[in-house]
PQR file of N, CA, C, O and H, with PARSE charges and radii, in Angstrom:
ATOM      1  N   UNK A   1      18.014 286.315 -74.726 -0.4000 1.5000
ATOM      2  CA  UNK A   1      18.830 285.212 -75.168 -0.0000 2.0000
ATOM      3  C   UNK A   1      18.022 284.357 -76.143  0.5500 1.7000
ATOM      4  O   UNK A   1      16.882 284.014 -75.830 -0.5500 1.4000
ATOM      5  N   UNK A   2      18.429 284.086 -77.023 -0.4000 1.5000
ATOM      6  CA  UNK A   2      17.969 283.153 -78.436 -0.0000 2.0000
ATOM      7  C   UNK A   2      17.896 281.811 -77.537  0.5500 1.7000
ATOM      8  O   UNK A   2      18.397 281.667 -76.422 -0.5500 1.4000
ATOM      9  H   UNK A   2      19.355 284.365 -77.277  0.4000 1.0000
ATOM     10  N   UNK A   3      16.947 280.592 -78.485 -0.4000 1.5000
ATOM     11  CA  UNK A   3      16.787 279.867 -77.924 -0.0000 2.0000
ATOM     12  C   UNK A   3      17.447 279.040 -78.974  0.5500 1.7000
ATOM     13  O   UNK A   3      17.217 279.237 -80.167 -0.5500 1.4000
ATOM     14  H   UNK A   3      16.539 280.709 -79.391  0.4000 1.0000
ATOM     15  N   UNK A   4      18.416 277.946 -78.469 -0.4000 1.5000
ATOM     16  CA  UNK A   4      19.380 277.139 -80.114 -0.0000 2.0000
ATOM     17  C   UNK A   4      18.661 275.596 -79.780  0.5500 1.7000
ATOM     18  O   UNK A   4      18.304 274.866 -78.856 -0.5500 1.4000
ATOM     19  H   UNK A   4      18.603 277.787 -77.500  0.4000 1.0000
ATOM     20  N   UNK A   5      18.749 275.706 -81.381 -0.4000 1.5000
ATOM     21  CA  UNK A   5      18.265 273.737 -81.641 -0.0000 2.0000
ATOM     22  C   UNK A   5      19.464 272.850 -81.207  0.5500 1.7000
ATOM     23  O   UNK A   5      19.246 271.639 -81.250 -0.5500 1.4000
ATOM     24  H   UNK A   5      19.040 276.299 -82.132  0.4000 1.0000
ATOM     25  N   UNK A   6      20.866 273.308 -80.739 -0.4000 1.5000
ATOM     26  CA  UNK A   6      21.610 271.957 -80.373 -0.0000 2.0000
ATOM     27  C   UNK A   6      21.517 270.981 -79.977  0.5500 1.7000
ATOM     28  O   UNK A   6      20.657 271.123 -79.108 -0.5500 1.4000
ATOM     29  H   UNK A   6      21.043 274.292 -80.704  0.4000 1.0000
ATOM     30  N   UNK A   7      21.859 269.801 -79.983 -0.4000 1.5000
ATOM     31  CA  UNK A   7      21.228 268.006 -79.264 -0.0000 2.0000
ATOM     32  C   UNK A   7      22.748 268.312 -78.618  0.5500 1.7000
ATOM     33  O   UNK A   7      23.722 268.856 -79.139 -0.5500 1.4000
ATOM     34  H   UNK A   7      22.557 269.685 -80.689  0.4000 1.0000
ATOM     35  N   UNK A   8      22.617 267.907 -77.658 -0.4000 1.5000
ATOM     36  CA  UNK A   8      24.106 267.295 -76.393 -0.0000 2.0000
ATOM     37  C   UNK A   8      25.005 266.538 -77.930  0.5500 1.7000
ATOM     38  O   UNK A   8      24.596 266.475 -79.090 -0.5500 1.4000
ATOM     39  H   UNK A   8      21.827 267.465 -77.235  0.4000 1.0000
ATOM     40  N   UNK A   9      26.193 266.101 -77.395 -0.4000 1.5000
ATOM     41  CA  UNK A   9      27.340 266.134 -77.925 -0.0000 2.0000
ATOM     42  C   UNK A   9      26.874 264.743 -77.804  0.5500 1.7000
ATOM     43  O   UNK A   9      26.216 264.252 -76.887 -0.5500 1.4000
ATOM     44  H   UNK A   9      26.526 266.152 -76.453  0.4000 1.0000
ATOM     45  N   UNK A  10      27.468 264.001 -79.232 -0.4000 1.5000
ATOM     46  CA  UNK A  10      27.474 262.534 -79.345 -0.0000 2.0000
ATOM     47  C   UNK A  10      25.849 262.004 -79.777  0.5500 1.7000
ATOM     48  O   UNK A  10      25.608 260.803 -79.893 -0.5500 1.4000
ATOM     49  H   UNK A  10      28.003 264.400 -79.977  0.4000 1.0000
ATOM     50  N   UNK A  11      24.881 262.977 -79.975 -0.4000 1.5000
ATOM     51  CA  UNK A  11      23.409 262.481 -80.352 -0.0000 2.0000
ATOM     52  C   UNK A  11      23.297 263.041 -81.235  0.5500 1.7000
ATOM     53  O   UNK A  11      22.622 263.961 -80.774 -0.5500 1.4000
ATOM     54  H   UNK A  11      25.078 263.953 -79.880  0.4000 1.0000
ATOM     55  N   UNK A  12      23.449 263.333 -82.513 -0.4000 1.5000
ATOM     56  CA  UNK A  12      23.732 263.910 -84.149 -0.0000 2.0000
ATOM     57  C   UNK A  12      22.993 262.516 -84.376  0.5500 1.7000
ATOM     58  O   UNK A  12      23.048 261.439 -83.783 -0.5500 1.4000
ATOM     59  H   UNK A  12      23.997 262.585 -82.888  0.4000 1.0000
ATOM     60  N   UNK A  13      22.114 263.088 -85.737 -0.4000 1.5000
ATOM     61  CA  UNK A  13      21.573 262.174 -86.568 -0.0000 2.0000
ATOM     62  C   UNK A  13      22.307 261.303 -86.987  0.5500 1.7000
ATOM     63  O   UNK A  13      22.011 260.108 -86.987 -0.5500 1.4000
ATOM     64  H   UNK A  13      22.069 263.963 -86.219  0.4000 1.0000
ATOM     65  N   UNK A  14      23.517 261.848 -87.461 -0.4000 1.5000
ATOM     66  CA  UNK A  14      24.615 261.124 -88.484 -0.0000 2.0000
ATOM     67  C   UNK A  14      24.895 260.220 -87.790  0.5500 1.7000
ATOM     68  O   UNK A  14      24.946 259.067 -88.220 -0.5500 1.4000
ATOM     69  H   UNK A  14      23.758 262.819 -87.461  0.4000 1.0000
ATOM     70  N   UNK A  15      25.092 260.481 -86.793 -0.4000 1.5000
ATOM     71  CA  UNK A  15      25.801 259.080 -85.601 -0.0000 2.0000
ATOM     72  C   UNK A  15      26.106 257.926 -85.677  0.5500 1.7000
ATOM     73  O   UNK A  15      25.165 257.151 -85.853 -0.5500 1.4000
ATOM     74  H   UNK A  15      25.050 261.417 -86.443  0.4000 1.0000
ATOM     75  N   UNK A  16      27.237 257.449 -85.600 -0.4000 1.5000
ATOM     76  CA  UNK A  16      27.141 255.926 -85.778 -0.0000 2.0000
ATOM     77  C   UNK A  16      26.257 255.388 -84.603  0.5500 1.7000
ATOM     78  O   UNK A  16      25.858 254.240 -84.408 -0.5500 1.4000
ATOM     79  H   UNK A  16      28.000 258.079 -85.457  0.4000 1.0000
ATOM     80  N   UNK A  17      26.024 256.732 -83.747 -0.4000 1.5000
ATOM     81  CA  UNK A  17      25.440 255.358 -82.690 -0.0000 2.0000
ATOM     82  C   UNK A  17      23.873 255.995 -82.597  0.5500 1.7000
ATOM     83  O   UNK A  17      23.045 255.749 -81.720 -0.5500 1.4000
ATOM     84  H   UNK A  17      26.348 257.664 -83.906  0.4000 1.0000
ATOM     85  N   UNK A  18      23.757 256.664 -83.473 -0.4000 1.5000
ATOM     86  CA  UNK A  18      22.088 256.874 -83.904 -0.0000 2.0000
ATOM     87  C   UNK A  18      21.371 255.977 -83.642  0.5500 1.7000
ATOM     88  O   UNK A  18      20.679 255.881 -82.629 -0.5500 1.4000
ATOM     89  H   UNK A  18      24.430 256.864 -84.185  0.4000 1.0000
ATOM     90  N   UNK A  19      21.491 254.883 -84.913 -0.4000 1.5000
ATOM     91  CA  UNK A  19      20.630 254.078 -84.981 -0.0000 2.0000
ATOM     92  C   UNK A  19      21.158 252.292 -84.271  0.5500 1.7000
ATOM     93  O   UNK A  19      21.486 251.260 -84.856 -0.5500 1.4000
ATOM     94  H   UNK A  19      22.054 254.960 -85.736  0.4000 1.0000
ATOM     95  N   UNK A  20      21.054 252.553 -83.144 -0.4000 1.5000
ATOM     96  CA  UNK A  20      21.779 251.380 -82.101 -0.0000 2.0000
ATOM     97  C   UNK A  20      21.175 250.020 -82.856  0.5500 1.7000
ATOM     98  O   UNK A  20      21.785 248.995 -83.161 -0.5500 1.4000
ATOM     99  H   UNK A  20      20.788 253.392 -82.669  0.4000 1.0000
ATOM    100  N   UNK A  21      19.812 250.348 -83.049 -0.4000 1.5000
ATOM    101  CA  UNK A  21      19.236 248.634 -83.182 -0.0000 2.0000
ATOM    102  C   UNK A  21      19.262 248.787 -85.003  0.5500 1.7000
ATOM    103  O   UNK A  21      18.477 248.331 -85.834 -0.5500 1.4000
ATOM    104  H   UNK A  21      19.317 251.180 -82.801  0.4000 1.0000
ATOM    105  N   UNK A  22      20.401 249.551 -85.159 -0.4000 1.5000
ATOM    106  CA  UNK A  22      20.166 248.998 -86.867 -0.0000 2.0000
ATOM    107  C   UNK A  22      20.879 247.572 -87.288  0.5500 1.7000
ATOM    108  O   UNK A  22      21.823 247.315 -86.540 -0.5500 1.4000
ATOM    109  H   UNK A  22      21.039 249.922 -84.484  0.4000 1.0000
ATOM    110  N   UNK A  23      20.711 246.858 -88.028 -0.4000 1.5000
ATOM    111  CA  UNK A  23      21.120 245.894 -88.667 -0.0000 2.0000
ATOM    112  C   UNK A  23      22.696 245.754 -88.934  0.5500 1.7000
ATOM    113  O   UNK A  23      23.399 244.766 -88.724 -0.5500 1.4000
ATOM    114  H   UNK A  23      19.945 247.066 -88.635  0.4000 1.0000
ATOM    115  N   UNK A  24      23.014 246.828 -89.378 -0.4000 1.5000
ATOM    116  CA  UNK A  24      24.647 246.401 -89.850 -0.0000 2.0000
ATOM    117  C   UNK A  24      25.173 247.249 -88.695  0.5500 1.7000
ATOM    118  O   UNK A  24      25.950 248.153 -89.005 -0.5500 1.4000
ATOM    119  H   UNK A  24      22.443 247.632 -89.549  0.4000 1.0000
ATOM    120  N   UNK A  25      24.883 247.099 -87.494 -0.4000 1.5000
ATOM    121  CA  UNK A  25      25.583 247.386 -86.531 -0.0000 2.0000
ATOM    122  C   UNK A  25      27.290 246.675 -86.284  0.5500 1.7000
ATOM    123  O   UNK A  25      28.350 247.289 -86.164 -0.5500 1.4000
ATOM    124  H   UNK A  25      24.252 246.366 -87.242  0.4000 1.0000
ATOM    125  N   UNK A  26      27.001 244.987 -86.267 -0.4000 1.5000
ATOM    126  CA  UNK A  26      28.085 244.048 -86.202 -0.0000 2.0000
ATOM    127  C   UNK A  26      28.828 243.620 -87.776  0.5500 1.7000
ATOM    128  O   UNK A  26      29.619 242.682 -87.872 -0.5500 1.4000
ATOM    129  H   UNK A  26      26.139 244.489 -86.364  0.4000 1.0000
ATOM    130  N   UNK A  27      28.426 244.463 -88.921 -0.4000 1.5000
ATOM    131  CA  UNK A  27      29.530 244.568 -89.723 -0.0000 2.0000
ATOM    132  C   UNK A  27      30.872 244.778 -89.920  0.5500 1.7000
ATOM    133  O   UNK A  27      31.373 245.900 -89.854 -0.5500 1.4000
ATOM    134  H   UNK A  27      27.784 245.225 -88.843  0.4000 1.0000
ATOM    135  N   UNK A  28      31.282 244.113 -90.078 -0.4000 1.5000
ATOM    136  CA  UNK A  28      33.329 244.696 -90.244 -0.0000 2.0000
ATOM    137  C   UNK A  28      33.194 245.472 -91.143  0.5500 1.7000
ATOM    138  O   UNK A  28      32.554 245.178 -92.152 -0.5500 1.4000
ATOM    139  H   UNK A  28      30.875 243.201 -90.131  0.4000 1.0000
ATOM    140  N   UNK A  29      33.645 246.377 -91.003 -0.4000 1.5000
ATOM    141  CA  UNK A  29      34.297 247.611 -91.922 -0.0000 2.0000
ATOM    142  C   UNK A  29      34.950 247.277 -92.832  0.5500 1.7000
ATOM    143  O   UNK A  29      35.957 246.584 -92.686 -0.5500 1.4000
ATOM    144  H   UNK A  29      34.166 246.616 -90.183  0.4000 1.0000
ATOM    145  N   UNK A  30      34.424 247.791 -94.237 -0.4000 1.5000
ATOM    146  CA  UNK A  30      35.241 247.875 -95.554 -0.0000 2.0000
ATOM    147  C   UNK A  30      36.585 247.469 -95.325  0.5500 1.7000
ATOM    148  O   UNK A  30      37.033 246.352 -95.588 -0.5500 1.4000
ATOM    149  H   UNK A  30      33.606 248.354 -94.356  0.4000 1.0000
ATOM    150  N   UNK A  31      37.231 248.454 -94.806 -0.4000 1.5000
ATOM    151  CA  UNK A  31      38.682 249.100 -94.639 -0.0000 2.0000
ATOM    152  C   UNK A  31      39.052 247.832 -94.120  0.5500 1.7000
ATOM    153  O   UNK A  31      39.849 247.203 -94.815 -0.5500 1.4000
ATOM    154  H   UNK A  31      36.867 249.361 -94.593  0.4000 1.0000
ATOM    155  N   UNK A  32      38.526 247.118 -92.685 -0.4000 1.5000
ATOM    156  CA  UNK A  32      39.527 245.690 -92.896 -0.0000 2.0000
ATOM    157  C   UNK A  32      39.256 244.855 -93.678  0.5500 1.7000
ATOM    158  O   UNK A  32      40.156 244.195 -94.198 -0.5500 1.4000
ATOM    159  H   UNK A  32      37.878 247.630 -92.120  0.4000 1.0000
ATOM    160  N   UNK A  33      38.349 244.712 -93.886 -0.4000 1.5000
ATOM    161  CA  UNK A  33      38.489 243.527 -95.371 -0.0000 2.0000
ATOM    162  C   UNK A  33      39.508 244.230 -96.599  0.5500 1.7000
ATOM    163  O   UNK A  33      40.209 243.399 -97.177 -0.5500 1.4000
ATOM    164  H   UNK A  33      37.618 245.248 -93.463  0.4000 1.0000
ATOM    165  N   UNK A  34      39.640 245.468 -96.990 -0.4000 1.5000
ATOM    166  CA  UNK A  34      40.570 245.523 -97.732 -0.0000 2.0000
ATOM    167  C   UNK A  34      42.306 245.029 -97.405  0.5500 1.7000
ATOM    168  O   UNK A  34      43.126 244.556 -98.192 -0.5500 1.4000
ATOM    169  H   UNK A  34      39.071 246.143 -96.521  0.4000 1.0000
ATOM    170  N   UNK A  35      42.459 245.396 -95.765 -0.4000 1.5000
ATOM    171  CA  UNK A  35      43.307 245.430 -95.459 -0.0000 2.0000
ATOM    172  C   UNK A  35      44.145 243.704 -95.636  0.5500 1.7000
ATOM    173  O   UNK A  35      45.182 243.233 -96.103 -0.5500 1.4000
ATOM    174  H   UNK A  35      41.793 245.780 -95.126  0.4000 1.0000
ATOM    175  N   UNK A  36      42.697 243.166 -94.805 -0.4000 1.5000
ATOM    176  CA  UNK A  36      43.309 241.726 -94.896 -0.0000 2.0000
ATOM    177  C   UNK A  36      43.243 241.111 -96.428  0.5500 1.7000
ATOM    178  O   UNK A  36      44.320 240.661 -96.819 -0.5500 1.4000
ATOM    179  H   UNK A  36      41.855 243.549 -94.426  0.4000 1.0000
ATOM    180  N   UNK A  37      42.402 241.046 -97.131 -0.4000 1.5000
ATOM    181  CA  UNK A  37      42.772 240.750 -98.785 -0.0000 2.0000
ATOM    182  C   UNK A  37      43.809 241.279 -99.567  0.5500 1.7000
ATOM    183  O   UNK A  37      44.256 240.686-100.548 -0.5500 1.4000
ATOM    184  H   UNK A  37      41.527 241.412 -96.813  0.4000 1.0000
ATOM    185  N   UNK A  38      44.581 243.381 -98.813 -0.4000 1.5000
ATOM    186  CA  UNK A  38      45.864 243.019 -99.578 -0.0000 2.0000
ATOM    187  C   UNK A  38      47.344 242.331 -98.944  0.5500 1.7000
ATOM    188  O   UNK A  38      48.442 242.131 -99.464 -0.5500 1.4000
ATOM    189  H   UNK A  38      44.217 243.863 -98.016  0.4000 1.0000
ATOM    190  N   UNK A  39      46.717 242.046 -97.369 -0.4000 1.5000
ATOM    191  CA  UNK A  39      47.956 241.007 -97.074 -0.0000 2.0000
ATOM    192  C   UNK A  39      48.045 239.614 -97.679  0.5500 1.7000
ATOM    193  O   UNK A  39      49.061 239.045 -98.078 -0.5500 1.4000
ATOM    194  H   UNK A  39      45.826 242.209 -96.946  0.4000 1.0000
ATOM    195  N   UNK A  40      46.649 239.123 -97.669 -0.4000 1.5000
ATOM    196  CA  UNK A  40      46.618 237.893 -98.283 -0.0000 2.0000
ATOM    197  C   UNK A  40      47.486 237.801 -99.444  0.5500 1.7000
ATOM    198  O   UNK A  40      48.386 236.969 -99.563 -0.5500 1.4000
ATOM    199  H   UNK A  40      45.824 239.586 -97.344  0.4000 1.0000
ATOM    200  N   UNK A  41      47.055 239.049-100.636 -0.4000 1.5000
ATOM    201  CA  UNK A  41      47.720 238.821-102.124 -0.0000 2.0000
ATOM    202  C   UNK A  41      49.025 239.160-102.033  0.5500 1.7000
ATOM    203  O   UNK A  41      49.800 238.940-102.964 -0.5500 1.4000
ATOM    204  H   UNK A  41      46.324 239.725-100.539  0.4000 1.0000
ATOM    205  N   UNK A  42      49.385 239.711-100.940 -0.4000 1.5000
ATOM    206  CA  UNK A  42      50.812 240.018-101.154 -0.0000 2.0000
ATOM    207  C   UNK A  42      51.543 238.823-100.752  0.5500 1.7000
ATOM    208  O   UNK A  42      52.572 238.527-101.360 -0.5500 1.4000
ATOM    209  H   UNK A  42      48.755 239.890-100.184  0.4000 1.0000
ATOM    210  N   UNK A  43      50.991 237.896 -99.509 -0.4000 1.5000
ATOM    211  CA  UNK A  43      51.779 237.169 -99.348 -0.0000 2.0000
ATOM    212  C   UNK A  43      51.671 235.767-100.196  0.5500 1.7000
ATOM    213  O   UNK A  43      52.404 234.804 -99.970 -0.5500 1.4000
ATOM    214  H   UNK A  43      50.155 238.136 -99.015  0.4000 1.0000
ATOM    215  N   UNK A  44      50.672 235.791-101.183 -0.4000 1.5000
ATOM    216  CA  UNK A  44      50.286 234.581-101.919 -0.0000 2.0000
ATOM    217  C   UNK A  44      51.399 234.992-102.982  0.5500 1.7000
ATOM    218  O   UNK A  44      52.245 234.143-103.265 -0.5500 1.4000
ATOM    219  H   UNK A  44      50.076 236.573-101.367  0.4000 1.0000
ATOM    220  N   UNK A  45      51.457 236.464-103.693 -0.4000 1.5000
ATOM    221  CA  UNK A  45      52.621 236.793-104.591 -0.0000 2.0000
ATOM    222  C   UNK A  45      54.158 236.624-104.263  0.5500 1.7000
ATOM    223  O   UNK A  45      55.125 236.630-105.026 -0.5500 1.4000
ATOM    224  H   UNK A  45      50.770 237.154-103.463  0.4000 1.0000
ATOM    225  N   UNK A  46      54.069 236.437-102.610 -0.4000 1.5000
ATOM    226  CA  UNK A  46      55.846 236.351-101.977 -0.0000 2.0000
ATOM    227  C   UNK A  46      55.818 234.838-101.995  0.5500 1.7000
ATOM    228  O   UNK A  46      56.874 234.209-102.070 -0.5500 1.4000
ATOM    229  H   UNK A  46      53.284 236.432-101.991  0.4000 1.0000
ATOM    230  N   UNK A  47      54.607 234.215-101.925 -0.4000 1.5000
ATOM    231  CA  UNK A  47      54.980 232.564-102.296 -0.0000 2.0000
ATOM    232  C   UNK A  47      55.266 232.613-103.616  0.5500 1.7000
ATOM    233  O   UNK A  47      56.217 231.859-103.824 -0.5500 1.4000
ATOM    234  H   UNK A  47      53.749 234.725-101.864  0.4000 1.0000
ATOM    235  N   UNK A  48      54.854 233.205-104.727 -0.4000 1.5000
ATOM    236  CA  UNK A  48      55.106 232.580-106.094 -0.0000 2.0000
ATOM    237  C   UNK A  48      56.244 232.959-106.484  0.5500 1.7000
ATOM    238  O   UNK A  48      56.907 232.323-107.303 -0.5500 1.4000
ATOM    239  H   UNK A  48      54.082 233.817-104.558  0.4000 1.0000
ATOM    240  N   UNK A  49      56.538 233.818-106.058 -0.4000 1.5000
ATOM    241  CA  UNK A  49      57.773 234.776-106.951 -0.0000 2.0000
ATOM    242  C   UNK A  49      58.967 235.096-106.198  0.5500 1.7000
ATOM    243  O   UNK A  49      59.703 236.055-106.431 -0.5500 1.4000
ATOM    244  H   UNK A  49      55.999 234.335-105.393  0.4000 1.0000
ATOM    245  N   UNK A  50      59.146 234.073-105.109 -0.4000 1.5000
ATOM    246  CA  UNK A  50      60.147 235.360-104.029 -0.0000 2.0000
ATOM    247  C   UNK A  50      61.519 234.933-104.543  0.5500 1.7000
ATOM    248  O   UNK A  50      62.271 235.600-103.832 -0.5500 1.4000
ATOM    249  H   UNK A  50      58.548 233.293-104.920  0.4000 1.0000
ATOM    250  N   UNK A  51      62.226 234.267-105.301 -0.4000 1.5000
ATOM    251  CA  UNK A  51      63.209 233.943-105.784 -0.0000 2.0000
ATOM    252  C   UNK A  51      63.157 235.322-107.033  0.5500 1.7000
ATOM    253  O   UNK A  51      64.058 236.159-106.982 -0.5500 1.4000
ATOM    254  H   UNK A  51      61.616 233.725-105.879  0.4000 1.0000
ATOM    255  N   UNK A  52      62.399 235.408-107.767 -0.4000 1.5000
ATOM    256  CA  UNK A  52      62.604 236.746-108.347 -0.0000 2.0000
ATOM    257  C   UNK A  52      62.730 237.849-107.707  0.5500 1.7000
ATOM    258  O   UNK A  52      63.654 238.592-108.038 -0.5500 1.4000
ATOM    259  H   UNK A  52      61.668 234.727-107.809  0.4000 1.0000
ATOM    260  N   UNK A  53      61.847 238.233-106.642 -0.4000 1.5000
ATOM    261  CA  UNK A  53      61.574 239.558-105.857 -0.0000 2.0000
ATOM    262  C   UNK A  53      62.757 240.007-104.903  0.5500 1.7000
ATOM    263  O   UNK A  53      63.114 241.174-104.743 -0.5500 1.4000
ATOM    264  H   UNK A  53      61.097 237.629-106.372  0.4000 1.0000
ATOM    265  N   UNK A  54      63.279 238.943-104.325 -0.4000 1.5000
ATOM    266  CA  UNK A  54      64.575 238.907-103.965 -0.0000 2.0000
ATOM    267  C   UNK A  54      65.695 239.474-104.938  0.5500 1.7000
ATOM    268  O   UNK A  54      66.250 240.549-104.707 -0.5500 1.4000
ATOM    269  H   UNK A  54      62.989 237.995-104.455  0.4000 1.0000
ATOM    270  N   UNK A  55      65.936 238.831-105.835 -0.4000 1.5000
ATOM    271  CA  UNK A  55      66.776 238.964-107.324 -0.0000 2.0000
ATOM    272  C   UNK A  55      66.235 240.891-107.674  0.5500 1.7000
ATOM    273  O   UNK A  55      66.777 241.974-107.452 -0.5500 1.4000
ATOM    274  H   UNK A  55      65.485 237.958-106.022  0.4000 1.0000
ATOM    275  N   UNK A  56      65.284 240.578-108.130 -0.4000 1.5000
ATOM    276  CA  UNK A  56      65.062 242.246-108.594 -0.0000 2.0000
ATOM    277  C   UNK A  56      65.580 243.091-107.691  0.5500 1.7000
ATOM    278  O   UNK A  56      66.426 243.912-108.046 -0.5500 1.4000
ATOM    279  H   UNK A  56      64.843 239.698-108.309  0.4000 1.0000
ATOM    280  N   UNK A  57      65.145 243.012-106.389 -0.4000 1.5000
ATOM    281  CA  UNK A  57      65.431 244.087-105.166 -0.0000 2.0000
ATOM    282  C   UNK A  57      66.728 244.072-104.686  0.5500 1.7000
ATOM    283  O   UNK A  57      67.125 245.066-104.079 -0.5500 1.4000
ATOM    284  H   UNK A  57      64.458 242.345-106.101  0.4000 1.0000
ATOM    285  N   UNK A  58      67.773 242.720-104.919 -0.4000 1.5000
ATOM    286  CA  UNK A  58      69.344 242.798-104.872 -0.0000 2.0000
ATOM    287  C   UNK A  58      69.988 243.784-106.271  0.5500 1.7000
ATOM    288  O   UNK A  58      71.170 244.127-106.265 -0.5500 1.4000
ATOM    289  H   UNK A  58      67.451 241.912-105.413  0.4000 1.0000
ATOM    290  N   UNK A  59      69.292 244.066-107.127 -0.4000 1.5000
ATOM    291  CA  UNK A  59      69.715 243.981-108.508 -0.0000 2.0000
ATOM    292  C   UNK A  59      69.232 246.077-108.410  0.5500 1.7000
ATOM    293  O   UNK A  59      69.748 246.856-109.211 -0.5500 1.4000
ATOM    294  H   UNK A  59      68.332 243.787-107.132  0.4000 1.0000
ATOM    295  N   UNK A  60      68.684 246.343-107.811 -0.4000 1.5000
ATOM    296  CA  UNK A  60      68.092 247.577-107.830 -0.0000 2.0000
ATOM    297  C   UNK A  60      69.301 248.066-106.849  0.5500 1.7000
ATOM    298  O   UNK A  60      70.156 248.911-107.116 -0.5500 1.4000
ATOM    299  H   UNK A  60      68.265 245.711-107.159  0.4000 1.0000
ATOM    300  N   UNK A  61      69.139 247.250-105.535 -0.4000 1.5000
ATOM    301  CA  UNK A  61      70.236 248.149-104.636 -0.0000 2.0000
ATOM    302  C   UNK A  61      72.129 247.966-105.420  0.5500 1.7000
ATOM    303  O   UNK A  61      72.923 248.896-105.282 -0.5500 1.4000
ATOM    304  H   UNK A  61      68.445 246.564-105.318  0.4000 1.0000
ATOM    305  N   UNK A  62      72.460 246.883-106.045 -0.4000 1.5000
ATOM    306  CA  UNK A  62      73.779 246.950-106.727 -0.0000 2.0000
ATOM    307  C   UNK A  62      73.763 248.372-107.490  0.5500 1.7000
ATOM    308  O   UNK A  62      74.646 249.209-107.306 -0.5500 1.4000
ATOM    309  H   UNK A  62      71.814 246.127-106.157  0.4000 1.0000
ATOM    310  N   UNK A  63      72.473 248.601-108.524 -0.4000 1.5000
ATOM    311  CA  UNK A  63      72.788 249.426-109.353 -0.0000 2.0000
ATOM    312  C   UNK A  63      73.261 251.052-108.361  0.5500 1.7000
ATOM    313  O   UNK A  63      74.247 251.777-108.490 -0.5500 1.4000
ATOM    314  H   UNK A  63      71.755 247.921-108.674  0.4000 1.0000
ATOM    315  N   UNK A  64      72.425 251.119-107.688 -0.4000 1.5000
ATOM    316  CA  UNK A  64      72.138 252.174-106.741 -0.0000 2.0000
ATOM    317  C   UNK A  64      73.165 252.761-105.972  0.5500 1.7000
ATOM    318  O   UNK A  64      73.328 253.979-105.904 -0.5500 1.4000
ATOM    319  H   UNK A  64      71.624 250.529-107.583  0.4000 1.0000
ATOM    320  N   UNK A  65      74.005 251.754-105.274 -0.4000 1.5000
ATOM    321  CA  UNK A  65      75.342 251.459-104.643 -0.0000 2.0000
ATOM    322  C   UNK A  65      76.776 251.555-105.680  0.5500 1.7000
ATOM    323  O   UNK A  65      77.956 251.798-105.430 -0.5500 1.4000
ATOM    324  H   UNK A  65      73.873 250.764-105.330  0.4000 1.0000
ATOM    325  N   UNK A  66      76.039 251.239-106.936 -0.4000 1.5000
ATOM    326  CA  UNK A  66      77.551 251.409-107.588 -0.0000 2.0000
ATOM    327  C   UNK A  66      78.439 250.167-107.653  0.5500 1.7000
ATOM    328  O   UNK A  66      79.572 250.242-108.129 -0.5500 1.4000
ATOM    329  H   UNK A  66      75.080 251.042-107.139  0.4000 1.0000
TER
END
C-alpha cells in the first residue's frame, strides 16, 4: 500500500481557517459592502426620481398591454 500526503478534511493550506490568527480575520467581505452600497444608490435614486420611475414603468406596461 502507497503511503498518501493527504491532511484530514478542512486543514488545506488554502483554508480560510488556515491562518486563524491572521489579521483580516474580522473583515466584512467585499460582496457585502457591494451589496449594501448598491441598496444605498438605488434607494438614494428612488428618492430623486420616483415621480419619473413610476411614470416610465406605467408608460412601458400601457405600451405592452395595448
Amino acid at each position: 500500500m502507497r503511503p498518501t500526503n493527504r491532511r484530514p478534511s478542512g486543514t488545506r493550506r488554502d483554508s480560510p481557517r488556515a491562518g486563524v490568527g491572521s489579521p483580516e480575520r474580522g473583515d466584512v467581505p467585499g460582496w457585502v459592502l457591494i451589496t449594501l452600497m448598491t441598496a444605498a444608490l438605488v434607494s438614494a435614486l428612488w428618492l430623486v426620481a420616483e415621480d419619473q420611475l413610476v411614470a416610465l414603468f406605467q408608460n412601458a406596461l400601457a405600451s405592452v398591454g395595448g
